[in-house]
N, CA, C and O atoms as a CHARMM CRD file, in Angstrom:
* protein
*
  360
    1    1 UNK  N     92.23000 119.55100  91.13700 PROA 1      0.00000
    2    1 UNK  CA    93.45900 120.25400  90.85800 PROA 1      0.00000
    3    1 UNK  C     94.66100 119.45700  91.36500 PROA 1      0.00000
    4    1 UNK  O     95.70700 119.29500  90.73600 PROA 1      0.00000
    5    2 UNK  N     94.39800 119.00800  92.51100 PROA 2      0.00000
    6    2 UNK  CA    95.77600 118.40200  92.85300 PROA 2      0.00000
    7    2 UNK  C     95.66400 117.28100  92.12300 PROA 2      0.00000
    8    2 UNK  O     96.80200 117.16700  91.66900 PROA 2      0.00000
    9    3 UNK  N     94.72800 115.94000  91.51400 PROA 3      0.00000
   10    3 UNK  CA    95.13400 114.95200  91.12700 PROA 3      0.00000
   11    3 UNK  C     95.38500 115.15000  89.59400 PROA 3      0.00000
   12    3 UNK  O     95.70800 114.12100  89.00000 PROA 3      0.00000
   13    4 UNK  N     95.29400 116.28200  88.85900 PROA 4      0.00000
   14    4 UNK  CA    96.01500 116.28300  87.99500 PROA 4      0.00000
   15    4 UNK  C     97.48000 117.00400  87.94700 PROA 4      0.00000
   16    4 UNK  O     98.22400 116.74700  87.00000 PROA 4      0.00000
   17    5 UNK  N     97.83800 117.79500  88.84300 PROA 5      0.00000
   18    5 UNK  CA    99.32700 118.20500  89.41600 PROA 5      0.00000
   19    5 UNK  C    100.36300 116.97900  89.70200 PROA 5      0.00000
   20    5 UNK  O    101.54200 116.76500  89.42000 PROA 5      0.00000
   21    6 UNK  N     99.33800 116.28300  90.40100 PROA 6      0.00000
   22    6 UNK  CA    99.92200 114.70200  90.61000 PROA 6      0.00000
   23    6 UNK  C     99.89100 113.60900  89.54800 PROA 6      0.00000
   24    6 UNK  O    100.39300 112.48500  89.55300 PROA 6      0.00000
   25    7 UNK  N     99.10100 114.30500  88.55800 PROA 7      0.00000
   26    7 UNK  CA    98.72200 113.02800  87.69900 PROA 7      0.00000
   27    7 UNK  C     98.64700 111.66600  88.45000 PROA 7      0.00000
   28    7 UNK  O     99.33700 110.64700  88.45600 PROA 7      0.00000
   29    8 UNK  N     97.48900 112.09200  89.09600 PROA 8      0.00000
   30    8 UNK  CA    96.82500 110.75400  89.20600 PROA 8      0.00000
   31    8 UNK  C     95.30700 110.84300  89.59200 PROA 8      0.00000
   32    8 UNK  O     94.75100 111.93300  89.46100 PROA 8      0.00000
   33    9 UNK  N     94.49900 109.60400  90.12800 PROA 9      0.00000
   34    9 UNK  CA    92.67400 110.10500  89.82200 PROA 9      0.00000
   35    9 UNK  C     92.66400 110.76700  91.00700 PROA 9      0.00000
   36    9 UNK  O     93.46000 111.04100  91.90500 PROA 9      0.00000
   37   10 UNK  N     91.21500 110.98900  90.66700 PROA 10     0.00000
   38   10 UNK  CA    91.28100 111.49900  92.27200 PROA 10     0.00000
   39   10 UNK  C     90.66200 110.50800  93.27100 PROA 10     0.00000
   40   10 UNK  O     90.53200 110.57000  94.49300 PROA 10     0.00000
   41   11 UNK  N     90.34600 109.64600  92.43400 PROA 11     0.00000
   42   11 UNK  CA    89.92700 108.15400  93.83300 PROA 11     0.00000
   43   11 UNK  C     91.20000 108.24000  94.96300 PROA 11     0.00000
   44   11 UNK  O     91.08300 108.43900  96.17200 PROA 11     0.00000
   45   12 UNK  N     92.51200 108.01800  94.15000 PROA 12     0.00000
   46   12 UNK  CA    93.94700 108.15800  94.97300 PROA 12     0.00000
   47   12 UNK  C     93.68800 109.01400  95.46000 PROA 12     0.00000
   48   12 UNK  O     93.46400 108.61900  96.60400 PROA 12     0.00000
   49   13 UNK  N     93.44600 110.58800  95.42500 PROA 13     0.00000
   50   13 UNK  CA    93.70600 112.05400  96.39400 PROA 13     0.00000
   51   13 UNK  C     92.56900 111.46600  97.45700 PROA 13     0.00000
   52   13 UNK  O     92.72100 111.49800  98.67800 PROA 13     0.00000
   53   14 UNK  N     91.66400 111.04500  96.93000 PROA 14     0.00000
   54   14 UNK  CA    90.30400 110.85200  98.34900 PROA 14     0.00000
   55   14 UNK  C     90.92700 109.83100  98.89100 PROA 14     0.00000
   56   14 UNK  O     91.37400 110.05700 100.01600 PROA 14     0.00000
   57   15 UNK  N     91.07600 108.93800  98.52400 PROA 15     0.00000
   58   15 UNK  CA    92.28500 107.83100  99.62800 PROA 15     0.00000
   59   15 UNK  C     93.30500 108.14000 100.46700 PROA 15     0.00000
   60   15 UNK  O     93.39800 107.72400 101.62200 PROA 15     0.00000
   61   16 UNK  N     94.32400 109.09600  99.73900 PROA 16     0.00000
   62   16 UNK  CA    95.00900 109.74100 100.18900 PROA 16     0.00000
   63   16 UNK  C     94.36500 110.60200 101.90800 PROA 16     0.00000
   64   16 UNK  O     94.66800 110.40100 103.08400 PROA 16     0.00000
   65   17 UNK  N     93.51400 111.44500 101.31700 PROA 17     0.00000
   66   17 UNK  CA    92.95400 112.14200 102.16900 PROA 17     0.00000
   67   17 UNK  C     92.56800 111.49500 103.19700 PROA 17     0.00000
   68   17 UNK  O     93.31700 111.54400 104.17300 PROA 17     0.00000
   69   18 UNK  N     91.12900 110.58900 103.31700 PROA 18     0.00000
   70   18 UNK  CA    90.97100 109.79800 104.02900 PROA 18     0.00000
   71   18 UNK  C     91.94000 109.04900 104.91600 PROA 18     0.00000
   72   18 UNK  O     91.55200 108.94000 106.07900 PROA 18     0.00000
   73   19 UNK  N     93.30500 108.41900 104.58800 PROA 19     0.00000
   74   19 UNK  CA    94.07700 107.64200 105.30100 PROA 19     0.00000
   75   19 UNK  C     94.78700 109.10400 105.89300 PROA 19     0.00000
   76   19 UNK  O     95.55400 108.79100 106.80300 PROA 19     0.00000
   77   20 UNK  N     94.78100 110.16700 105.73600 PROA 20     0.00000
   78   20 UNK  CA    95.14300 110.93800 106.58000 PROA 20     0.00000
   79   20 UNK  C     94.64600 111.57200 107.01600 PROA 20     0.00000
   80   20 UNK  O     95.42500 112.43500 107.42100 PROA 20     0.00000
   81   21 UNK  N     93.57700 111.81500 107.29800 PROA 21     0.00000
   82   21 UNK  CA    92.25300 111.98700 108.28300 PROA 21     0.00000
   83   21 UNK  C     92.36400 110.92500 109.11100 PROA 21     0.00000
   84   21 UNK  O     92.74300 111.23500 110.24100 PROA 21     0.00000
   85   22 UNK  N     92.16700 109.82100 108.93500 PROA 22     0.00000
   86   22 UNK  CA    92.19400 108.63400 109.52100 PROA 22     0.00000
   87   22 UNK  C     93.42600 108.83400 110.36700 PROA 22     0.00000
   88   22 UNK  O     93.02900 109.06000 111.51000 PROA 22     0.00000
   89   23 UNK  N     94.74600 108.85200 110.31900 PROA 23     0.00000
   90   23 UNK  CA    95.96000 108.13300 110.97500 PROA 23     0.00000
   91   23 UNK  C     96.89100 109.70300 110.78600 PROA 23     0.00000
   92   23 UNK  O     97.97000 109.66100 111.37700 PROA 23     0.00000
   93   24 UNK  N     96.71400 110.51500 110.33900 PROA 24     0.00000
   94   24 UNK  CA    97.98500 111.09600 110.13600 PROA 24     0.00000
   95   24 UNK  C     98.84500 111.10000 109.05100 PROA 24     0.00000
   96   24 UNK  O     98.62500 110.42500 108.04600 PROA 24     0.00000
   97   25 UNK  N     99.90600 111.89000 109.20200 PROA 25     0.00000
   98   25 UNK  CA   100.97800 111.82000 108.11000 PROA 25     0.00000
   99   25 UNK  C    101.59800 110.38000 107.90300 PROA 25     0.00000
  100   25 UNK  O    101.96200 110.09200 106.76300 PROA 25     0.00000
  101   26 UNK  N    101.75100 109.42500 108.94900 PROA 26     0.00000
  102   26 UNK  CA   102.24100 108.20300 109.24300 PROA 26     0.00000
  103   26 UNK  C    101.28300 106.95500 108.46800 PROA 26     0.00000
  104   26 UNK  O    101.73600 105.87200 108.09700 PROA 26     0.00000
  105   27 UNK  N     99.93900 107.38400 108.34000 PROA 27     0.00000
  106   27 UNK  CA    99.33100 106.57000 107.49600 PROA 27     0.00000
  107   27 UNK  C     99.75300 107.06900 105.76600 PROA 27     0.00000
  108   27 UNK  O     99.50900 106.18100 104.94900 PROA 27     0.00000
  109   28 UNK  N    100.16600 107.98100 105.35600 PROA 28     0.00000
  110   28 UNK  CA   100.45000 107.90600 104.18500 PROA 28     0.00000
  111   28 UNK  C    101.80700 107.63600 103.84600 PROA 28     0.00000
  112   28 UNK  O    102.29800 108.11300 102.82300 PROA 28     0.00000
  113   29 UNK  N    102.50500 106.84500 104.69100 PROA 29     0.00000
  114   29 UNK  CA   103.91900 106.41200 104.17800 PROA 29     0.00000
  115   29 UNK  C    103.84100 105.29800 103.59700 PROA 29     0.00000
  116   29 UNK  O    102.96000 104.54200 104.00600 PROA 29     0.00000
  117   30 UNK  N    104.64200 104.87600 102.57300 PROA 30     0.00000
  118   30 UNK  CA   104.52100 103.89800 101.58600 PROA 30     0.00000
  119   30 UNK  C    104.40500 102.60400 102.47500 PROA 30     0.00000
  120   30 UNK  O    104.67200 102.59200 103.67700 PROA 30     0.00000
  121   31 UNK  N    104.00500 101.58500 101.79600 PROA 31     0.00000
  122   31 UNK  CA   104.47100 100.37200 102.42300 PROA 31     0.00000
  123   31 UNK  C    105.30200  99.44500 101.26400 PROA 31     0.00000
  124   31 UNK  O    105.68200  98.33500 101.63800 PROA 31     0.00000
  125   32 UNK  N    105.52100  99.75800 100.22200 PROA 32     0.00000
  126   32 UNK  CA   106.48100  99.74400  99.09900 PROA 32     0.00000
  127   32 UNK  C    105.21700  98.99400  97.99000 PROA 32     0.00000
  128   32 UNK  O    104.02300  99.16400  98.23800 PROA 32     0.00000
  129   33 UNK  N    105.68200  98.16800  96.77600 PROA 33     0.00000
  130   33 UNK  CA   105.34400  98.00200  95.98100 PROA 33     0.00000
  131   33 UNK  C    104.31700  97.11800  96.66300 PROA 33     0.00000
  132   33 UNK  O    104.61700  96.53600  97.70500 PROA 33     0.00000
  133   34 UNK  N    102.65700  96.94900  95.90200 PROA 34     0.00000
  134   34 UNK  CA   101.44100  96.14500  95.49600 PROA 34     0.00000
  135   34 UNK  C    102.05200  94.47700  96.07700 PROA 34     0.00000
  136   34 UNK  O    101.87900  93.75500  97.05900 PROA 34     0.00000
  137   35 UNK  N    102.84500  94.44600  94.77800 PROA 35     0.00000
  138   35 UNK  CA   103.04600  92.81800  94.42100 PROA 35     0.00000
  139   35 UNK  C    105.17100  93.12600  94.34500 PROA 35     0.00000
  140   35 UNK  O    106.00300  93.63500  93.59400 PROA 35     0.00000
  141   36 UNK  N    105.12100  92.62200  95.26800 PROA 36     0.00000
  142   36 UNK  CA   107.17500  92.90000  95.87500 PROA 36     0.00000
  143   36 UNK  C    107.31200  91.46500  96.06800 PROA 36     0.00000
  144   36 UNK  O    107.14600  90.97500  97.18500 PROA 36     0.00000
  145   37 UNK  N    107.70800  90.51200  94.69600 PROA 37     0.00000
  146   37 UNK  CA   108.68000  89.13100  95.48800 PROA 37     0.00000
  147   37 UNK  C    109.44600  89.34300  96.10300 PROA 37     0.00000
  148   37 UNK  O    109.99200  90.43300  95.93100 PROA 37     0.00000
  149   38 UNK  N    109.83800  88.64700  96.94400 PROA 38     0.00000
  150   38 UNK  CA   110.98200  88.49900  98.00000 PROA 38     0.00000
  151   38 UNK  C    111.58300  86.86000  97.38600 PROA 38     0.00000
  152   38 UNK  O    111.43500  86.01800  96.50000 PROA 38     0.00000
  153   39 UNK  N    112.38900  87.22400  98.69400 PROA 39     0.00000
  154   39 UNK  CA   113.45500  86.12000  98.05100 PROA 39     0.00000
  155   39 UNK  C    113.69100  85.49000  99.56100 PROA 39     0.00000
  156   39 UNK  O    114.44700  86.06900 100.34200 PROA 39     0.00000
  157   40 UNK  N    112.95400  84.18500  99.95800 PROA 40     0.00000
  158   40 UNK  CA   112.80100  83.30200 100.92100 PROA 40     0.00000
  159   40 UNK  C    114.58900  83.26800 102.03800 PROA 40     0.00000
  160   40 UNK  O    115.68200  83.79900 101.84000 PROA 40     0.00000
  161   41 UNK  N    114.14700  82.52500 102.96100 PROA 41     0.00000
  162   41 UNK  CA   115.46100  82.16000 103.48300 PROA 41     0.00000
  163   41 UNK  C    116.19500  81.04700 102.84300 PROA 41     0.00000
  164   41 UNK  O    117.35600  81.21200 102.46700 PROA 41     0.00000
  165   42 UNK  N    115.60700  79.98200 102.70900 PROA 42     0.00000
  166   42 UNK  CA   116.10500  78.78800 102.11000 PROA 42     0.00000
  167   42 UNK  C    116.54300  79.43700 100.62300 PROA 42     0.00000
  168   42 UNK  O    117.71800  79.27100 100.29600 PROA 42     0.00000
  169   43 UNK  N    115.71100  80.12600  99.75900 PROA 43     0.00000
  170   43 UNK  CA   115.90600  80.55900  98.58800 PROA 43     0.00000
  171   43 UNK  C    117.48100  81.69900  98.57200 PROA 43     0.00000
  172   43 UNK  O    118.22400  81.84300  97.60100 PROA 43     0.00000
  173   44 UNK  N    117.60700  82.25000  99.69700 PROA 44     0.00000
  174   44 UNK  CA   119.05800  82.78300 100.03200 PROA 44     0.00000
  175   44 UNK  C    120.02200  82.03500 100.22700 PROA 44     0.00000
  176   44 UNK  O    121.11700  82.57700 100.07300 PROA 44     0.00000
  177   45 UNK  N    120.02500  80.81100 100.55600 PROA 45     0.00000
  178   45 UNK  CA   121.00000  80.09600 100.98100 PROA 45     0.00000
  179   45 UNK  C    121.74000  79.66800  99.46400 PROA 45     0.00000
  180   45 UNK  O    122.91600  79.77300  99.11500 PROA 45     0.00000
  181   46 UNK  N    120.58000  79.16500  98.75500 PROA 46     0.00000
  182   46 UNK  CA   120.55500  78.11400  97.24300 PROA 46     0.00000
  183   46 UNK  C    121.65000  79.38300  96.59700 PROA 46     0.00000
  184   46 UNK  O    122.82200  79.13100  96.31600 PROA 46     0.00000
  185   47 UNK  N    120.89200  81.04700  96.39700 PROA 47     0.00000
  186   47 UNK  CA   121.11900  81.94700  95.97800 PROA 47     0.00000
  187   47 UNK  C    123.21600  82.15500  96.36100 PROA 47     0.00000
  188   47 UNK  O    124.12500  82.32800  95.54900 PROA 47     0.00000
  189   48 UNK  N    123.26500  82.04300  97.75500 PROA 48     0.00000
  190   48 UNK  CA   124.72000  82.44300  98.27200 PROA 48     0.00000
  191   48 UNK  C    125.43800  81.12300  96.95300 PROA 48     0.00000
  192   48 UNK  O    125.97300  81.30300  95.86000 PROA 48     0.00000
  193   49 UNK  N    125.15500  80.02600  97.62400 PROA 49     0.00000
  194   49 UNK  CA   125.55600  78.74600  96.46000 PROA 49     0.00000
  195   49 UNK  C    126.15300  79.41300  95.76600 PROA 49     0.00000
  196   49 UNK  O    127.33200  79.76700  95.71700 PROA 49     0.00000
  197   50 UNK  N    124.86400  79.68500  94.91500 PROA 50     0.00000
  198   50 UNK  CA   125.01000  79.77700  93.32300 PROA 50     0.00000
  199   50 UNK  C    125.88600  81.02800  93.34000 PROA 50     0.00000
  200   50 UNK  O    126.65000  81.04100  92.37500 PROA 50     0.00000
  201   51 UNK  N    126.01000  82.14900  94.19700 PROA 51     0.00000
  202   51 UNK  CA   127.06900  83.87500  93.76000 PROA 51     0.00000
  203   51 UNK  C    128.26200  82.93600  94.11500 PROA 51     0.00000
  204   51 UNK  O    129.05100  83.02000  93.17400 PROA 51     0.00000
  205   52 UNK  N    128.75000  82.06500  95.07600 PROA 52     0.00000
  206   52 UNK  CA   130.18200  81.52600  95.44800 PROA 52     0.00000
  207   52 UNK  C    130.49600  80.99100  94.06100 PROA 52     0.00000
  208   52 UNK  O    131.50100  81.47600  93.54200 PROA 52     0.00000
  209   53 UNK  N    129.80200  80.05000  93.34200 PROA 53     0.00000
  210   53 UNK  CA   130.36900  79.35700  91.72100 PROA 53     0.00000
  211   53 UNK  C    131.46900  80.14500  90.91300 PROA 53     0.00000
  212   53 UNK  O    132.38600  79.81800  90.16000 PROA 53     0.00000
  213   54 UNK  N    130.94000  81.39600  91.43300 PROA 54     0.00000
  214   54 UNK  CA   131.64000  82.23300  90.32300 PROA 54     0.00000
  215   54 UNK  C    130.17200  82.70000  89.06900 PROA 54     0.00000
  216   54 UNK  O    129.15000  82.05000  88.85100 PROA 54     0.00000
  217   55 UNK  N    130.63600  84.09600  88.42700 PROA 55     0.00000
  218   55 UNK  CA   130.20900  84.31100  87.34000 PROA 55     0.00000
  219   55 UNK  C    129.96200  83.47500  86.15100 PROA 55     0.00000
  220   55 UNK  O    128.88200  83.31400  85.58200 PROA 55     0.00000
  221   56 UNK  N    131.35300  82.85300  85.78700 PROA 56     0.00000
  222   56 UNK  CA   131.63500  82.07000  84.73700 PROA 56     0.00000
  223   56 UNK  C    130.90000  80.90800  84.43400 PROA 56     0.00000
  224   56 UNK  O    130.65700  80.42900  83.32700 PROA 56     0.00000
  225   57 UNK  N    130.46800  80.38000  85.93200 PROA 57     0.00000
  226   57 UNK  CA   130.05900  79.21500  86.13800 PROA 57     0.00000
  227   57 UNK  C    127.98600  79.06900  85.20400 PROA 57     0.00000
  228   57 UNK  O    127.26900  78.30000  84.56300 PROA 57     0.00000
  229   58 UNK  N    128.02200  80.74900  85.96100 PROA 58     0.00000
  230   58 UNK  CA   126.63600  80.99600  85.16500 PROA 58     0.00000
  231   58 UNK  C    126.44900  81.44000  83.54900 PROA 58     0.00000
  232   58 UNK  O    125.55500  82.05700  82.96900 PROA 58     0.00000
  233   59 UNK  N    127.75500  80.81500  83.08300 PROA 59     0.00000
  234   59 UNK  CA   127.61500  81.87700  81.40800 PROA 59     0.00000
  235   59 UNK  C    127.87100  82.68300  81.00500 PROA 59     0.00000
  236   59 UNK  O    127.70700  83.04900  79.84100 PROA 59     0.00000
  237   60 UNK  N    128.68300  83.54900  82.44600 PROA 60     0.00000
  238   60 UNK  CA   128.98700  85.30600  82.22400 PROA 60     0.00000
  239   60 UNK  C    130.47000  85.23100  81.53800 PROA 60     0.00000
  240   60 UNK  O    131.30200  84.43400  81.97300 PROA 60     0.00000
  241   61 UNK  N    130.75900  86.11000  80.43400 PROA 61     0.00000
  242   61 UNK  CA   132.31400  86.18900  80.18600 PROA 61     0.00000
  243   61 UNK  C    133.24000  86.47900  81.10600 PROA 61     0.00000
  244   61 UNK  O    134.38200  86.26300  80.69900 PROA 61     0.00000
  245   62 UNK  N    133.16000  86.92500  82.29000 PROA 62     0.00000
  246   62 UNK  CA   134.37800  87.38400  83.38400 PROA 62     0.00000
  247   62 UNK  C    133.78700  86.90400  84.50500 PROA 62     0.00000
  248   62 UNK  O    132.96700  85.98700  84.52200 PROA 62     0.00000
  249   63 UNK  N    134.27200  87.63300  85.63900 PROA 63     0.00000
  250   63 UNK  CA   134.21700  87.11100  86.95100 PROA 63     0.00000
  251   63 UNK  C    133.76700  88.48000  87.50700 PROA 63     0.00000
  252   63 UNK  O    133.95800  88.64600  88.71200 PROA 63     0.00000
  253   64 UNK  N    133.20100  89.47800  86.81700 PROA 64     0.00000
  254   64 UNK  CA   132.56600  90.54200  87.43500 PROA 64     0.00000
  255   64 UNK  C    130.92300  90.14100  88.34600 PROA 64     0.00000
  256   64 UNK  O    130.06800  89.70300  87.57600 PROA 64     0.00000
  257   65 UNK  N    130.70100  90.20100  89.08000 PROA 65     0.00000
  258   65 UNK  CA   129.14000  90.15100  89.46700 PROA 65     0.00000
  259   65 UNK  C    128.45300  91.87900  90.02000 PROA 65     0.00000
  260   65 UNK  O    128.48400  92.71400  90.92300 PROA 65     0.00000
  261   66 UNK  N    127.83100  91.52900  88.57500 PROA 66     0.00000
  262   66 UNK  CA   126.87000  93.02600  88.99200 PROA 66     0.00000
  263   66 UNK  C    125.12800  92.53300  89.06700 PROA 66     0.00000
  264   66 UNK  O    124.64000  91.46300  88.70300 PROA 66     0.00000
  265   67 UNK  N    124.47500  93.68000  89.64300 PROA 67     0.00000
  266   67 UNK  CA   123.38100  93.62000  90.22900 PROA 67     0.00000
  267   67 UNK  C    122.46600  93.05500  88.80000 PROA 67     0.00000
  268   67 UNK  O    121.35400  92.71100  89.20100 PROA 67     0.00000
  269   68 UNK  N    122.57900  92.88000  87.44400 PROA 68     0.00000
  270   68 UNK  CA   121.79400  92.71100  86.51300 PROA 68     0.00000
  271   68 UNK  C    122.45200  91.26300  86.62200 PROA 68     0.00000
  272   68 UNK  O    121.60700  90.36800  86.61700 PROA 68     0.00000
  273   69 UNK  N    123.88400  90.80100  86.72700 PROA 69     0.00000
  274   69 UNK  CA   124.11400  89.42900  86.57500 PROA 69     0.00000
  275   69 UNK  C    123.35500  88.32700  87.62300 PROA 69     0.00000
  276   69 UNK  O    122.96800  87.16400  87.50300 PROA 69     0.00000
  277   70 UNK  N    123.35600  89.30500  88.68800 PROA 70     0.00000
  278   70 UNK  CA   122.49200  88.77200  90.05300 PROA 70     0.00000
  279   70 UNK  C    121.62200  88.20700  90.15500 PROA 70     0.00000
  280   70 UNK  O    121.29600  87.13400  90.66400 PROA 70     0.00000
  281   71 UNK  N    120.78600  89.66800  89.15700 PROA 71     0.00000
  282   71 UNK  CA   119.23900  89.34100  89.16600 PROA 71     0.00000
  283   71 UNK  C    119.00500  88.43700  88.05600 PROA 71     0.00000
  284   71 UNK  O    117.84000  88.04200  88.07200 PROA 71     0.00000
  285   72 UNK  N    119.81700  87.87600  86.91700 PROA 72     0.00000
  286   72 UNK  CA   119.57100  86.59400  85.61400 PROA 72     0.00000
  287   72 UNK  C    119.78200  85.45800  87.03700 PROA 72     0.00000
  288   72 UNK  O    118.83100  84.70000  87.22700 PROA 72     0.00000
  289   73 UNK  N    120.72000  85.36900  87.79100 PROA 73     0.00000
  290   73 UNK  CA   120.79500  83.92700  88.61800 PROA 73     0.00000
  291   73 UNK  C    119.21300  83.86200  89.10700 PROA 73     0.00000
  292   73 UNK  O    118.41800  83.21800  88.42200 PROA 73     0.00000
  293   74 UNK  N    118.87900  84.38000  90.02300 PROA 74     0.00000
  294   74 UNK  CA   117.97600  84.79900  90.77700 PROA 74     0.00000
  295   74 UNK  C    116.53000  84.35600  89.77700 PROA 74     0.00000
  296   74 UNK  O    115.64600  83.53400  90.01800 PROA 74     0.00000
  297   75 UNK  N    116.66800  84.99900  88.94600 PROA 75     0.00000
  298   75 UNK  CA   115.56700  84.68900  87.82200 PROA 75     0.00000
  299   75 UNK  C    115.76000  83.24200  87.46300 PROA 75     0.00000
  300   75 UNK  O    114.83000  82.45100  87.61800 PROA 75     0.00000
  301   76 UNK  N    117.09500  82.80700  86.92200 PROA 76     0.00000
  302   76 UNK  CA   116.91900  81.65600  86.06100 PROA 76     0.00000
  303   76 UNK  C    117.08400  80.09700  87.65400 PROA 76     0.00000
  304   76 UNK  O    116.50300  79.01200  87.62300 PROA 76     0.00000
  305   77 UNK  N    117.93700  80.55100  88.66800 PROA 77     0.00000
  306   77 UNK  CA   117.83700  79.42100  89.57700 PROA 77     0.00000
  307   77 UNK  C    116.49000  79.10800  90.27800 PROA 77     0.00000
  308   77 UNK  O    115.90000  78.02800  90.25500 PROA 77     0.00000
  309   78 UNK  N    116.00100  80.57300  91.08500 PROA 78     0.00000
  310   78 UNK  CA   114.71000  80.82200  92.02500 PROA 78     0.00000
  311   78 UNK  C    113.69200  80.98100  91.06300 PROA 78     0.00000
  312   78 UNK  O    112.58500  80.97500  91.60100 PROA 78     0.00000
  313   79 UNK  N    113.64700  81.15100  89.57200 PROA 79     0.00000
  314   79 UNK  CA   112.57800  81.32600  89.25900 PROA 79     0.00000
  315   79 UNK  C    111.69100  82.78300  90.01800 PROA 79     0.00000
  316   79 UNK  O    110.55500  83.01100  89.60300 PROA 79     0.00000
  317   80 UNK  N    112.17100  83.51300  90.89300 PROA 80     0.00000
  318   80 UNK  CA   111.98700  84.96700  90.72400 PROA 80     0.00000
  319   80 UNK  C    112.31300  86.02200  90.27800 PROA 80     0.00000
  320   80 UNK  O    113.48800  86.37100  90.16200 PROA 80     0.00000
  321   81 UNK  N    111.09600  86.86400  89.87800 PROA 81     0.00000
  322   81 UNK  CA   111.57200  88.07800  89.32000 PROA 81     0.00000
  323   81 UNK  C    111.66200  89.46200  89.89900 PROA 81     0.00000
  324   81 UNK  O    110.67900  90.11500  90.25000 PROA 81     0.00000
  325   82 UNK  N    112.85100  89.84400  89.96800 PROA 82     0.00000
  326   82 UNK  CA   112.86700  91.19400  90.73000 PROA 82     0.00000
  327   82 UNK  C    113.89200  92.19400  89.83400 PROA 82     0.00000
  328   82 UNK  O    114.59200  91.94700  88.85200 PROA 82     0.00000
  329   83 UNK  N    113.71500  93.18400  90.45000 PROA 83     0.00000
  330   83 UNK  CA   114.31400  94.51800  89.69400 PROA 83     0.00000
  331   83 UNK  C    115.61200  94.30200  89.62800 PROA 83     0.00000
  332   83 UNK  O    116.07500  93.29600  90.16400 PROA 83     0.00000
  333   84 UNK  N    116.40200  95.17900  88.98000 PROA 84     0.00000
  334   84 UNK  CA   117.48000  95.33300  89.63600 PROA 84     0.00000
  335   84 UNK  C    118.05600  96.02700  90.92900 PROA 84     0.00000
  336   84 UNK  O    118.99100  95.71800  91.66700 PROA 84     0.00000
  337   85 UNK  N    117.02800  97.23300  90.94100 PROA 85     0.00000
  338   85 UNK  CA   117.31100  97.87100  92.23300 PROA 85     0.00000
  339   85 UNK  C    116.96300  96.95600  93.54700 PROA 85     0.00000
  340   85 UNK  O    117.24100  97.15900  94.72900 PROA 85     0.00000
  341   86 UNK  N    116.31100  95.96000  92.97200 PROA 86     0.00000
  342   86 UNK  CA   115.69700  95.40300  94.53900 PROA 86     0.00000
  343   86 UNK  C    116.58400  94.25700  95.10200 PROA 86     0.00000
  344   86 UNK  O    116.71600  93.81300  96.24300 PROA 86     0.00000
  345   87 UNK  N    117.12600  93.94300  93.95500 PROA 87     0.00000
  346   87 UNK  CA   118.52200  93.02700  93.97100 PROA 87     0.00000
  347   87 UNK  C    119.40300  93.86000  94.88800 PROA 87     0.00000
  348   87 UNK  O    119.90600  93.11400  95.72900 PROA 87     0.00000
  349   88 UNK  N    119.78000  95.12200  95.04500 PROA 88     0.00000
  350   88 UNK  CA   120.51100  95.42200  95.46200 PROA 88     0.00000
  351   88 UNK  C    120.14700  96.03400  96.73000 PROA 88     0.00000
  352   88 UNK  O    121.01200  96.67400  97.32800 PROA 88     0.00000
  353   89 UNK  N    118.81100  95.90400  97.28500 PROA 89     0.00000
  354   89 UNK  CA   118.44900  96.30000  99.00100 PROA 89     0.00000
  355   89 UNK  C    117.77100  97.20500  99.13500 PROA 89     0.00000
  356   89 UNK  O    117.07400  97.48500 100.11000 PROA 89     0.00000
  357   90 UNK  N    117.98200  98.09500  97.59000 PROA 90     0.00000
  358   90 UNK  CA   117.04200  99.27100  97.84600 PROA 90     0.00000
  359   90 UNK  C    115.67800  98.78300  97.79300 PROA 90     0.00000
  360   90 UNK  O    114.73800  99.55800  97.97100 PROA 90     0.00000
């Protein structure tokens, strides 16, 4: 009942369960996404670089920088891929 309320299997609810049997409420707090690129230190530095150029510099029509223009640098300089939300800290 609950893993279809949850829509999901119930391997997850017995996991679920288990890690909180095991540890508590504190074992079922996220630890965020599976597979989460990050974005290195050195790869921040290259990254600051490249936001100081300016927009324009990357192809953009204005000098606005938003979190989707961010994440094309990010993609096309670092060769990583991340969300947009994750671009932005969340």
């Amino acid at each position: 009942m609950i893993a279809k309320d949850l829509r999901v299997s119930v391997r997850s609810v017995e996991r679920w369960r288990r890690a909180w049997r095991e540890g508590g409420a504190e074992a079922l707090c996220s630890t965020g996404p599976a597979n989460c690129p990050t974005v290195t230190g050195a790869q921040f530095a290259v990254l600051e670089e490249e936001l100081g150029k300016g927009p324009s510099a990357h192809g953009f029509d204005d000098e606005r920088w938003t979190l989707a223009r961010v994440r094309t640098v990010i993609r096309r300089r670092l060769q990583v891929s991340l969300s947009v939300r994750r671009c932005g800290g969340c």
